[in-house]
PDBQT receptor file of N, H, CA, C and O in Angstrom, charges set to zero:
ATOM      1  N   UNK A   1      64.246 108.566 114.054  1.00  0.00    +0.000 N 
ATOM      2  CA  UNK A   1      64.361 107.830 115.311  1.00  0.00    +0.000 C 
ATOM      3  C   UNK A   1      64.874 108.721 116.431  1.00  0.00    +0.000 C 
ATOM      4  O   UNK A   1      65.423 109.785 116.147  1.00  0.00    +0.000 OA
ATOM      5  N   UNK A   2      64.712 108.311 117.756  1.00  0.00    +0.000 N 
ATOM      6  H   UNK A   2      64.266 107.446 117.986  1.00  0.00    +0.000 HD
ATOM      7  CA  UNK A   2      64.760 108.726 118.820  1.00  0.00    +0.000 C 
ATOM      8  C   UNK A   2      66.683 109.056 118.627  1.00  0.00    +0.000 C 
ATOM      9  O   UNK A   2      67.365 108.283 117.955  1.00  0.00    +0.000 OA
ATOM     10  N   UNK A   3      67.049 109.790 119.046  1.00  0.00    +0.000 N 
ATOM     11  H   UNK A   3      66.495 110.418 119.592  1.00  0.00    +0.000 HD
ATOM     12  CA  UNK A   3      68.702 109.988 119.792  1.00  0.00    +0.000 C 
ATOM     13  C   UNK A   3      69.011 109.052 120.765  1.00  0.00    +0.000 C 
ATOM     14  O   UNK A   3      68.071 108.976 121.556  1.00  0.00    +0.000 OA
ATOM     15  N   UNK A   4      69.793 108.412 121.009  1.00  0.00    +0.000 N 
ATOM     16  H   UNK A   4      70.557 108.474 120.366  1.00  0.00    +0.000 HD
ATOM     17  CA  UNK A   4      70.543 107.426 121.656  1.00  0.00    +0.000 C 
ATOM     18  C   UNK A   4      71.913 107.625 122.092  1.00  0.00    +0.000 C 
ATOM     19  O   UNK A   4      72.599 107.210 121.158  1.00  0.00    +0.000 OA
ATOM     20  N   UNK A   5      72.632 108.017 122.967  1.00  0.00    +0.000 N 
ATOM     21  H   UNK A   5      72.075 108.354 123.726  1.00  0.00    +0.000 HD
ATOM     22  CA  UNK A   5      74.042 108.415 123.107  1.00  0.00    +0.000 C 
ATOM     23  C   UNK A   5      74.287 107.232 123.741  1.00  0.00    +0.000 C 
ATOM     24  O   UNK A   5      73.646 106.615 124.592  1.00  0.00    +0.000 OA
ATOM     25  N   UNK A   6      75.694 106.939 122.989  1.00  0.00    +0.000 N 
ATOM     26  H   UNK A   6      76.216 107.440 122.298  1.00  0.00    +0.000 HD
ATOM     27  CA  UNK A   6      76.319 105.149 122.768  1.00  0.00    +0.000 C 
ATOM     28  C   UNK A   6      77.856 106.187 122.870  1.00  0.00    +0.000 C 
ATOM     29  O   UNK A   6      78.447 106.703 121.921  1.00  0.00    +0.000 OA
ATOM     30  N   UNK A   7      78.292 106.274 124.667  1.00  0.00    +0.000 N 
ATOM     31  H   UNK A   7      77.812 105.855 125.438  1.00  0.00    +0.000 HD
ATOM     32  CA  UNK A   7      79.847 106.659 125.020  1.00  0.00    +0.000 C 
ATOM     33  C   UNK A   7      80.678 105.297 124.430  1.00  0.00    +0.000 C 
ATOM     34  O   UNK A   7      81.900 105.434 124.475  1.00  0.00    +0.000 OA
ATOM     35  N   UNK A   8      80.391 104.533 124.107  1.00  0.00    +0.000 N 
ATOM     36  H   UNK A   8      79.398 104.422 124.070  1.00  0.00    +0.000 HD
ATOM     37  CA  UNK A   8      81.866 103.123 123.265  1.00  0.00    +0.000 C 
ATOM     38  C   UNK A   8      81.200 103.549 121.390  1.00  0.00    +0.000 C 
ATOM     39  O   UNK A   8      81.376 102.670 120.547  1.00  0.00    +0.000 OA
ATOM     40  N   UNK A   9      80.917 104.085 121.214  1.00  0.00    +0.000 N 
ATOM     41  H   UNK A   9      80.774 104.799 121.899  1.00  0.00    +0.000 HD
ATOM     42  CA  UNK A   9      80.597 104.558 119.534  1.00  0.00    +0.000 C 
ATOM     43  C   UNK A   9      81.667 104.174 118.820  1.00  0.00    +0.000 C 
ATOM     44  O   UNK A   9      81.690 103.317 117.936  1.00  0.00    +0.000 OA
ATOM     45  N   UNK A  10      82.880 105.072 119.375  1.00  0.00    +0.000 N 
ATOM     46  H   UNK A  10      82.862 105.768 120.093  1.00  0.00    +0.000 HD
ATOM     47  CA  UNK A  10      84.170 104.486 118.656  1.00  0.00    +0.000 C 
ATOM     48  C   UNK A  10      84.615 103.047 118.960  1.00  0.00    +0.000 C 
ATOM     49  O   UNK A  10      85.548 102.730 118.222  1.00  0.00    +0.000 OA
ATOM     50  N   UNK A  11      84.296 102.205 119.698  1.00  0.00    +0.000 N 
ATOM     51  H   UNK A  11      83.538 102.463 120.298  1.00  0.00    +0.000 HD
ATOM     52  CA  UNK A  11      85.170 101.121 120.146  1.00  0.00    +0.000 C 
ATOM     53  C   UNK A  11      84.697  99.647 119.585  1.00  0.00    +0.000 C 
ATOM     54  O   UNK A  11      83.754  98.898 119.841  1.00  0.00    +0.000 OA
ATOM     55  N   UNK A  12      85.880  99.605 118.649  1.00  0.00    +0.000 N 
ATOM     56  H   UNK A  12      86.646 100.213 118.441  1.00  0.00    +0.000 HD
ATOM     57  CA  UNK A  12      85.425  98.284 118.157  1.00  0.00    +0.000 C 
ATOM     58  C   UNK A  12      86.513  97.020 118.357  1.00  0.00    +0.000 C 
ATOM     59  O   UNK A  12      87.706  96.978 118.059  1.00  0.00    +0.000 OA
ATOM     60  N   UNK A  13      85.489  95.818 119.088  1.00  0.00    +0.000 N 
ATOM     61  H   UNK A  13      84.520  95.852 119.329  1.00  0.00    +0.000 HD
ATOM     62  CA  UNK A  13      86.364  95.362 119.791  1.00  0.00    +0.000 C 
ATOM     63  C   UNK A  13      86.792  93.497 119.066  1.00  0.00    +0.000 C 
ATOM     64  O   UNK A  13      87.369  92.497 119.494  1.00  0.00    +0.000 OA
ATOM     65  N   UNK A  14      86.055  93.929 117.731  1.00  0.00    +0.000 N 
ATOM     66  H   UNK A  14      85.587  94.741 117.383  1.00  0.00    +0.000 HD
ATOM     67  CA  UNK A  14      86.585  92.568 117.008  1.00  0.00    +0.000 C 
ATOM     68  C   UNK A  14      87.361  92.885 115.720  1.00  0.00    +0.000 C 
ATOM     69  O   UNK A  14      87.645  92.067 114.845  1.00  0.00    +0.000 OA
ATOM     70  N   UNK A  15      87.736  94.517 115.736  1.00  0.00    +0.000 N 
ATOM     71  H   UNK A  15      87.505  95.181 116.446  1.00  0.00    +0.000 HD
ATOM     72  CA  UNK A  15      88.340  95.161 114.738  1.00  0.00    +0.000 C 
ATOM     73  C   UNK A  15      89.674  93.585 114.425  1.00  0.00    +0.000 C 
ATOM     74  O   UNK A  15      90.216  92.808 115.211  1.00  0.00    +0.000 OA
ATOM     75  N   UNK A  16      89.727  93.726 113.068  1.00  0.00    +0.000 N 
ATOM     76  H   UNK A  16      89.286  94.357 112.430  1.00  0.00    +0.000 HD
ATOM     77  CA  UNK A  16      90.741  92.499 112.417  1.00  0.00    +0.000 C 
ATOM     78  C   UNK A  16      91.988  92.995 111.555  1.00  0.00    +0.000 C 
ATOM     79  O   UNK A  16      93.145  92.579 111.480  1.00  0.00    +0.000 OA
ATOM     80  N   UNK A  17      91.033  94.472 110.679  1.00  0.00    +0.000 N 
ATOM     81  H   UNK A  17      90.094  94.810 110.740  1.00  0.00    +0.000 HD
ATOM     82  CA  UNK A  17      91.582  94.752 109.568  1.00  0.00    +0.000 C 
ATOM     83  C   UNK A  17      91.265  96.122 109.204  1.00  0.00    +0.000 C 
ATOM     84  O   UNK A  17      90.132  96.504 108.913  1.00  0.00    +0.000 OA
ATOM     85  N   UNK A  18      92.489  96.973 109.236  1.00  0.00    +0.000 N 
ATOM     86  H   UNK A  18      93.409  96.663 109.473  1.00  0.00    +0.000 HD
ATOM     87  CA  UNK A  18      92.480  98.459 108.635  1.00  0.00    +0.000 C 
ATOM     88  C   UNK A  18      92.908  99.185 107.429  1.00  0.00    +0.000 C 
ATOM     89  O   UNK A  18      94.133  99.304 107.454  1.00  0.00    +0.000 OA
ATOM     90  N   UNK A  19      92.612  99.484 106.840  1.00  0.00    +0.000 N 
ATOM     91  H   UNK A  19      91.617  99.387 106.819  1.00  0.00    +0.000 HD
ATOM     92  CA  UNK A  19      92.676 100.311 105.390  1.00  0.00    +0.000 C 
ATOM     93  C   UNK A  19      93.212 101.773 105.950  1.00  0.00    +0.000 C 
ATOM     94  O   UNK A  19      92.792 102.321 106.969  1.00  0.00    +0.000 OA
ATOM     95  N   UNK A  20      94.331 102.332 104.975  1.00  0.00    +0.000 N 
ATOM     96  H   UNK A  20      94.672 101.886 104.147  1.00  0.00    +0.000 HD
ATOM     97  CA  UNK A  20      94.735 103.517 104.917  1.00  0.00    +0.000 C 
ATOM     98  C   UNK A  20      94.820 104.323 103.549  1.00  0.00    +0.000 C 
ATOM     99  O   UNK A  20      95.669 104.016 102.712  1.00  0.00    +0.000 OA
ATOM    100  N   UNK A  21      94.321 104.899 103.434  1.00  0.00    +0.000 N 
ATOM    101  H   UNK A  21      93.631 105.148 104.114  1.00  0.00    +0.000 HD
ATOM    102  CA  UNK A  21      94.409 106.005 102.185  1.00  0.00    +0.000 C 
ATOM    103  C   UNK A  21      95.379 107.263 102.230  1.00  0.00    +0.000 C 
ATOM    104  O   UNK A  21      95.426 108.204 103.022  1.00  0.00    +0.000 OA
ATOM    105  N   UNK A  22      96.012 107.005 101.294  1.00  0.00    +0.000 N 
ATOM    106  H   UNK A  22      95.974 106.241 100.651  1.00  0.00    +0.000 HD
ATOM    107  CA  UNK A  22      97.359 108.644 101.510  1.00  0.00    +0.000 C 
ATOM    108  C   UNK A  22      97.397 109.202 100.367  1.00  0.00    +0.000 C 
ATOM    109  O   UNK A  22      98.006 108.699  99.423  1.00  0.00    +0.000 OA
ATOM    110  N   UNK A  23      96.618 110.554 100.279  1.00  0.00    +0.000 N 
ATOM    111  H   UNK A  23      96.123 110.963 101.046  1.00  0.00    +0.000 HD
ATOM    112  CA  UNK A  23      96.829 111.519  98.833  1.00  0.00    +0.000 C 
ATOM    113  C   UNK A  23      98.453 112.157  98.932  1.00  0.00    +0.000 C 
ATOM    114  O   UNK A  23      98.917 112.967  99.734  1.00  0.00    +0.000 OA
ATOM    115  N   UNK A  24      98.983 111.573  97.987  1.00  0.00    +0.000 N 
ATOM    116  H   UNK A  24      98.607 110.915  97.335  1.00  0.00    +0.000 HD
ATOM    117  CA  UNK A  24     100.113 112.501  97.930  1.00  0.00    +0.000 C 
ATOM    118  C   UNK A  24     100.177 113.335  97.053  1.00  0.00    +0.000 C 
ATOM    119  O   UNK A  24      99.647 112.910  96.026  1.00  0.00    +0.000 OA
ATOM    120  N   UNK A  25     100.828 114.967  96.894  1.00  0.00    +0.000 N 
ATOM    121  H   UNK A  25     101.258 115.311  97.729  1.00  0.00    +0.000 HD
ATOM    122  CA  UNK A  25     100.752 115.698  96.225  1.00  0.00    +0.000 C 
ATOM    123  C   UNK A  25     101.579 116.038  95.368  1.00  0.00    +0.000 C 
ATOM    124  O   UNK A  25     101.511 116.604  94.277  1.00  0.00    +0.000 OA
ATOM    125  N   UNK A  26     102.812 115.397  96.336  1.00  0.00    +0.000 N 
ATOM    126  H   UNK A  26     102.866 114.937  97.222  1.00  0.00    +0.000 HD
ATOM    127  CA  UNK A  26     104.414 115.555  95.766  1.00  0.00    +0.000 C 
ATOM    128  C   UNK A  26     105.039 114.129  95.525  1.00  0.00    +0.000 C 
ATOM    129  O   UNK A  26     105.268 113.574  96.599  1.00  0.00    +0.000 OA
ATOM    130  N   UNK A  27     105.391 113.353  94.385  1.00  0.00    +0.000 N 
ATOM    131  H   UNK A  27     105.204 113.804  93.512  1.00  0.00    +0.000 HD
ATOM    132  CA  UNK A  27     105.894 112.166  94.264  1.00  0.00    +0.000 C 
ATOM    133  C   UNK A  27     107.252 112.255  95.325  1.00  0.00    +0.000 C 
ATOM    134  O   UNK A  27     107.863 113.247  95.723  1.00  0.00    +0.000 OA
ATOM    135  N   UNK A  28     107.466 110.748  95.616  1.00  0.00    +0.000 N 
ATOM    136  H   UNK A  28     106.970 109.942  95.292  1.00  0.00    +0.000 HD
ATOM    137  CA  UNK A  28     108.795 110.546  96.363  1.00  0.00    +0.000 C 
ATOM    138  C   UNK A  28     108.652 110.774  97.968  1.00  0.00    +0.000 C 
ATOM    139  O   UNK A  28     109.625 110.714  98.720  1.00  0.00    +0.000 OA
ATOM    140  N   UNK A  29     107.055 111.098  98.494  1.00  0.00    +0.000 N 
ATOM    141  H   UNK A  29     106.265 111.147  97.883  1.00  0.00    +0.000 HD
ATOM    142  CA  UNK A  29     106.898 111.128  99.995  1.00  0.00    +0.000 C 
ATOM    143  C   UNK A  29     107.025 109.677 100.737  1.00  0.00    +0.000 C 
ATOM    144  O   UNK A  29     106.963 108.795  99.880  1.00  0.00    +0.000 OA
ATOM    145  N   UNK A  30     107.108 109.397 101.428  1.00  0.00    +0.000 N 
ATOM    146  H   UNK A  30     107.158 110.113 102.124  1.00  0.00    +0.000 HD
ATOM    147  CA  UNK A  30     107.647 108.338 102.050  1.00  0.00    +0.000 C 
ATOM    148  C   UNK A  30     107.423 108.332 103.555  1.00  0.00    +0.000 C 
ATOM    149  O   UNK A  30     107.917 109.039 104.434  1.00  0.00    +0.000 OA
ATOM    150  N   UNK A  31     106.442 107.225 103.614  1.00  0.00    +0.000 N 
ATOM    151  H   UNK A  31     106.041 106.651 102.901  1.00  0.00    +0.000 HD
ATOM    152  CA  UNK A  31     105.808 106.969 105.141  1.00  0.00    +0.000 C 
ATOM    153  C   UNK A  31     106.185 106.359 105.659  1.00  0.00    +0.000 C 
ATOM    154  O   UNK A  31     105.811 105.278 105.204  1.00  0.00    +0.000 OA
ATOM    155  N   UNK A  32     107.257 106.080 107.084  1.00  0.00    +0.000 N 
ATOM    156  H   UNK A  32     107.561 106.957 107.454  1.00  0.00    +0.000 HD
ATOM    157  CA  UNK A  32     107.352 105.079 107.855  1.00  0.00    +0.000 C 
ATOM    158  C   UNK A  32     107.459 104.987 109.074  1.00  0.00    +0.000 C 
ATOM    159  O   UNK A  32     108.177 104.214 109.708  1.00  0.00    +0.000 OA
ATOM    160  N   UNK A  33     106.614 105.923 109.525  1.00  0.00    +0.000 N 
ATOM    161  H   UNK A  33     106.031 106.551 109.010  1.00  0.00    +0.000 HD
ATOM    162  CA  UNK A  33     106.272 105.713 111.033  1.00  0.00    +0.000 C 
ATOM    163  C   UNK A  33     104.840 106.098 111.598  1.00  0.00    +0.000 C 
ATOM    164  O   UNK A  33     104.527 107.027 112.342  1.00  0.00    +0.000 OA
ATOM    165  N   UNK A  34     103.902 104.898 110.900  1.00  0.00    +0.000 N 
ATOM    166  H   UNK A  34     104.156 104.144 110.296  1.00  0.00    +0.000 HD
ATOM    167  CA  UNK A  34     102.526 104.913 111.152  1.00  0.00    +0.000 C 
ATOM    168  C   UNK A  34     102.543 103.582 112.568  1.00  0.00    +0.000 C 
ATOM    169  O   UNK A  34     103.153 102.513 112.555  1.00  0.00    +0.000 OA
ATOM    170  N   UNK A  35     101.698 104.117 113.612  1.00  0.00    +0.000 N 
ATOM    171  H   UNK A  35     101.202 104.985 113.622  1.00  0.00    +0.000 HD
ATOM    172  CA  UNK A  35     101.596 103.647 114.433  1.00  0.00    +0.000 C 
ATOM    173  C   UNK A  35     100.272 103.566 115.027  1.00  0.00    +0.000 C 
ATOM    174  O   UNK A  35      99.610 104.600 115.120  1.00  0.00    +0.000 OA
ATOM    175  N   UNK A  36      99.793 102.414 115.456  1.00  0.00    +0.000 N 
ATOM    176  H   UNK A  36     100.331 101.575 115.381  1.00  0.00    +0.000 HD
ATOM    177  CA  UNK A  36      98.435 101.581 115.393  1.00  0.00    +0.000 C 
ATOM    178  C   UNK A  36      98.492 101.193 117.204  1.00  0.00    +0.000 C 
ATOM    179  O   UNK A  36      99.340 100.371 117.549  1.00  0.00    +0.000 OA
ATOM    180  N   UNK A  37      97.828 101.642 117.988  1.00  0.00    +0.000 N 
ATOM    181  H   UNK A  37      97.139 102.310 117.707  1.00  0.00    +0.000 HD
ATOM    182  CA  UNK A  37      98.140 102.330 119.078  1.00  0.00    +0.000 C 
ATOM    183  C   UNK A  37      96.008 102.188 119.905  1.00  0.00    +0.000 C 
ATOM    184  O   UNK A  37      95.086 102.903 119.512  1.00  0.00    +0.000 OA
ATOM    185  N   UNK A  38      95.871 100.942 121.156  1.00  0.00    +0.000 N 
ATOM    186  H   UNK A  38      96.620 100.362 121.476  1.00  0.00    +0.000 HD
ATOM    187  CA  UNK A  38      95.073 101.154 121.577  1.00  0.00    +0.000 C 
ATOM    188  C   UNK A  38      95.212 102.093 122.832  1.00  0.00    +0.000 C 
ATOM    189  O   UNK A  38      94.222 102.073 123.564  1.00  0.00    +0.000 OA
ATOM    190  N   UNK A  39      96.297 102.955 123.247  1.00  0.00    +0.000 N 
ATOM    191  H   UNK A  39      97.101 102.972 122.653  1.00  0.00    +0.000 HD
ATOM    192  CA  UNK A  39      96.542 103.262 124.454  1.00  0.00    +0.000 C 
ATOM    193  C   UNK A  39      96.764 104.787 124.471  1.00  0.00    +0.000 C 
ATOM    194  O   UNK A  39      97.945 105.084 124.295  1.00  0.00    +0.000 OA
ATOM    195  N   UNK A  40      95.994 105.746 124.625  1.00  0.00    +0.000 N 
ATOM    196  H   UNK A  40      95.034 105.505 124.768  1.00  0.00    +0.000 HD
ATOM    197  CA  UNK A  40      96.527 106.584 123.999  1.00  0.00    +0.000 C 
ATOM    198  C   UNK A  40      97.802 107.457 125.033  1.00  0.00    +0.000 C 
ATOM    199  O   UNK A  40      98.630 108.233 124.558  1.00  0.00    +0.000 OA
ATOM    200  N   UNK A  41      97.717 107.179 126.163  1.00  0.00    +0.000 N 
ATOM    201  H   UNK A  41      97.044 106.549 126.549  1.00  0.00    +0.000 HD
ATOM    202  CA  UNK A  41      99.227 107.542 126.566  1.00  0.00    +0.000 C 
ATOM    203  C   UNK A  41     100.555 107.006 125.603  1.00  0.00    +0.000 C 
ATOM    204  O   UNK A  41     101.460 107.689 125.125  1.00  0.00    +0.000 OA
ATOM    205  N   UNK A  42     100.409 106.067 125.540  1.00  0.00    +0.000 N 
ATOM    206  H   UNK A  42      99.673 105.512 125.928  1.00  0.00    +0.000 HD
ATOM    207  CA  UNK A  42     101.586 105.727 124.645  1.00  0.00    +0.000 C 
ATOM    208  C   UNK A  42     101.655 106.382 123.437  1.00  0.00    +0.000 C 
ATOM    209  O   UNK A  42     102.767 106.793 123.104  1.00  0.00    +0.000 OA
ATOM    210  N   UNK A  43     100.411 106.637 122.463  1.00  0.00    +0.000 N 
ATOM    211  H   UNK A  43      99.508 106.303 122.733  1.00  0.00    +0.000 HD
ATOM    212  CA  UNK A  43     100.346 107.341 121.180  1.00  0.00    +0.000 C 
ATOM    213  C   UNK A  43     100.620 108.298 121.460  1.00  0.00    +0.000 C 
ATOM    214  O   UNK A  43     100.678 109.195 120.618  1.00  0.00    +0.000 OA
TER     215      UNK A  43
């Protein structure tokens, strides 16, 4: 098919629900400051 450039590609705007995956390598790592952020000045 033809190429189509779609500038909102990333933007999804009925997003509900996110999944995170974390390989850890070393037991006992510990995550707590994941931040979910539409603004990216603020991020």
């Amino acid at each position: 098919p033809a190429f189509k450039d779609d500038p909102d590609l990333y933007v999804f705007p009925k997003l509900k629900y996110v999944g995170i995956e974390l390989w850890q390598v070393k037991s006992g790592t510990l995550f707590n400051n994941i931040l979910i952020a539409d603004d990216p000045e603020y991020a």
